[in-house]
N, C-alpha and C positions, 0 to 999 in steps of 0.2 A: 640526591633525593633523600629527603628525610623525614623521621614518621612525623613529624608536624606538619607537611606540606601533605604529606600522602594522606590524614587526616582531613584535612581541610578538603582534597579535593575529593574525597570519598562523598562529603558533608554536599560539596557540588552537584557531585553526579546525582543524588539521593534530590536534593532540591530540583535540578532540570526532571528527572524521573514522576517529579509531581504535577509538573509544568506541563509534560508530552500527557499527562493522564486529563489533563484539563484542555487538551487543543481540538476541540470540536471539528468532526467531521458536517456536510452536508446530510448524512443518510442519518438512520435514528432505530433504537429501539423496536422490540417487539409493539410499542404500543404506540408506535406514530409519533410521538412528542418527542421521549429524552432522549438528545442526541446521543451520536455513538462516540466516543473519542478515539484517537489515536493509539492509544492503548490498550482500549478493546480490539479494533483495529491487529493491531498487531498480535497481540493474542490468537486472536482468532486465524488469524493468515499462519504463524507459527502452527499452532496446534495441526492446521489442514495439511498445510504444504510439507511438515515434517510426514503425517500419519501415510497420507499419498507417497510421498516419496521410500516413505519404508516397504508398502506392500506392495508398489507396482514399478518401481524405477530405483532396486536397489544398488546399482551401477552409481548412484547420486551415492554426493557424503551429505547424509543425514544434518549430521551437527551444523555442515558450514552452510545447507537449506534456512535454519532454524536460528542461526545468526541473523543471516540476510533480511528474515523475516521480523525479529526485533530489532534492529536500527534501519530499514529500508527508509521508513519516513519520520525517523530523530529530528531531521531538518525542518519541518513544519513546528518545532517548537519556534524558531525565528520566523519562518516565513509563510506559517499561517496553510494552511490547506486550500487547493481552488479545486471546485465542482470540474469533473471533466466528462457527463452525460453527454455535452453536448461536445463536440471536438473544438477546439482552442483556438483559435484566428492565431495566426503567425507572432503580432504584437505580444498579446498574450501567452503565449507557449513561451518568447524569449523573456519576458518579465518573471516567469514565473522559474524558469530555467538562472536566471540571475539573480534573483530572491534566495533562492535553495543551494546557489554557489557562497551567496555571501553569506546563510546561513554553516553551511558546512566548515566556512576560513573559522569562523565564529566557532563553533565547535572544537575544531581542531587548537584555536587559542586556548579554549578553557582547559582543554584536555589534554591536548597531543604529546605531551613533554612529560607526561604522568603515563597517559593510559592511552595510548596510539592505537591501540585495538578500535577504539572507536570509530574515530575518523576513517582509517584505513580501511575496516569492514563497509563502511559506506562507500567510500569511491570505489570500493572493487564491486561494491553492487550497481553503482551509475555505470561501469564500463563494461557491461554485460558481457564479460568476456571468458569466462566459465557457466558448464551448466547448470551450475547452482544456481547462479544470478539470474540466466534467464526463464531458466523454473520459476523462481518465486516470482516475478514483474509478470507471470502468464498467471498464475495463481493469484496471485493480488488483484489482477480483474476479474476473477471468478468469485471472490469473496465478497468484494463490494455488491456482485448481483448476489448472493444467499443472502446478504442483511438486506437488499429490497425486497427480497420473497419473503422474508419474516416479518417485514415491517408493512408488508401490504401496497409495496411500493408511495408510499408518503413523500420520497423524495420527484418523484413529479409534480405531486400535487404544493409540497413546499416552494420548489422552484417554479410551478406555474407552465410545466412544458404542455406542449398539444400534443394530438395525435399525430399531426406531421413529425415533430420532434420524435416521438414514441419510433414511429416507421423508420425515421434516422438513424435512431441508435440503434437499433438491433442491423441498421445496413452495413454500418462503421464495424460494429462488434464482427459482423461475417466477414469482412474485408480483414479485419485485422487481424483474426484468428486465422484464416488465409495465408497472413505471412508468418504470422510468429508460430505457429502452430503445427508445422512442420514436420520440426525438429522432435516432436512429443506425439507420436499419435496415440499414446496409450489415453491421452489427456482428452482429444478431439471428443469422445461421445460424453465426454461427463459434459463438457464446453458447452457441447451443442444443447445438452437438457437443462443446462441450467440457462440459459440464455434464453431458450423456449419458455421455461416457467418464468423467469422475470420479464419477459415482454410479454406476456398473458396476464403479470401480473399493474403490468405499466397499463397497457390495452384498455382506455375508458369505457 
């Protein structure tokens, strides 16, 4: 390894870095229109999932919360973001699961021989096999619902869901918090109020 390679792929990392700041999500802004990116995104999920994990589950390692939460969704620079309000048809789930594989090789080519920290911090998040990783994938759907409660829920009205749609997802979200939610009961009653206010906030 040498500082001209290590330069170069600094000059990389700094380029993708601008790329993940420009990968549009579905949800948007306080004012309905500019979307939110990836970026914000992750920011935001950082800042909660770290502040949460400090005051009520200090059992968690803080730092490797706060990784999790900046490269969870790295891979959407290749492979683009898909809307998941509505749960995924099977087709769709493996497309979208094989998009995000072949984003991550990708990844790992640019990087991995440099800066392994990247890649690596990603797959140990896909393999939720500590509880850092599966803290942050509980807290990453809880974020998504605070940007629809700020944004006045726009992303229904973007995507055009109905009220049946509306009654769905909040069935999915009870079901699913159900399983994964467990493990965290400190988490359960934030879950449950936020989920209330963004399906109040969905609610035509």
């Amino acid at each position: 390894m040498n500082n001209a390679e290590l330069t170069e792929k600094m000059i990389a990392m700094g380029k993708i870095s601008l790329e993940f700041a420009r990968t549009n999500r579905v949800t948007c802004h306080e004012d309905g229109v500019t979307r939110e990116s990836d970026t914000d995104h992750s920011f935001m999920l950082g800042l909660i999932a770290g502040s949460f994990a400090d005051t009520l589950l200090p059992r968690l390692d803080r730092g490797r919360v706060v990784e999790f939460a900046l490269l969870h969704d790295l891979v959407e620079v290749y492979a683009g973001d898909v809307p998941t309000f509505k749960a995924l048809s099977p087709d769709a789930q493996q497309k979208k699961d094989a998009d995000e594989h072949a984003a991550l090789l990708k990844i790992q080519t640019q990087f991995g021989e440099h800066f392994p920290w990247v890649h690596e911090t990603i797959e140990s998040y896909e393999r939720k096999d500590t509880p850092e990783a599966r803290f942050v994938k509980v807290i990453d759907k809880l974020v998504a619902k605070i940007t629809n409660i700020l944004n006045g829920g726009s992303t229904v009205k973007i995507l055009k869901y109905t009220s049946e749609d509306v009654e769905q997802w909040k069935i999915d979200h009870n079901k699913w918090a159900d399983q994964y939610l467990e493990e965290w009961p400190e988490i359960r009653p934030v879950w449950d109020n936020i989920v209330e206010k963004a399906y109040k906030t969905f609610a035509p």
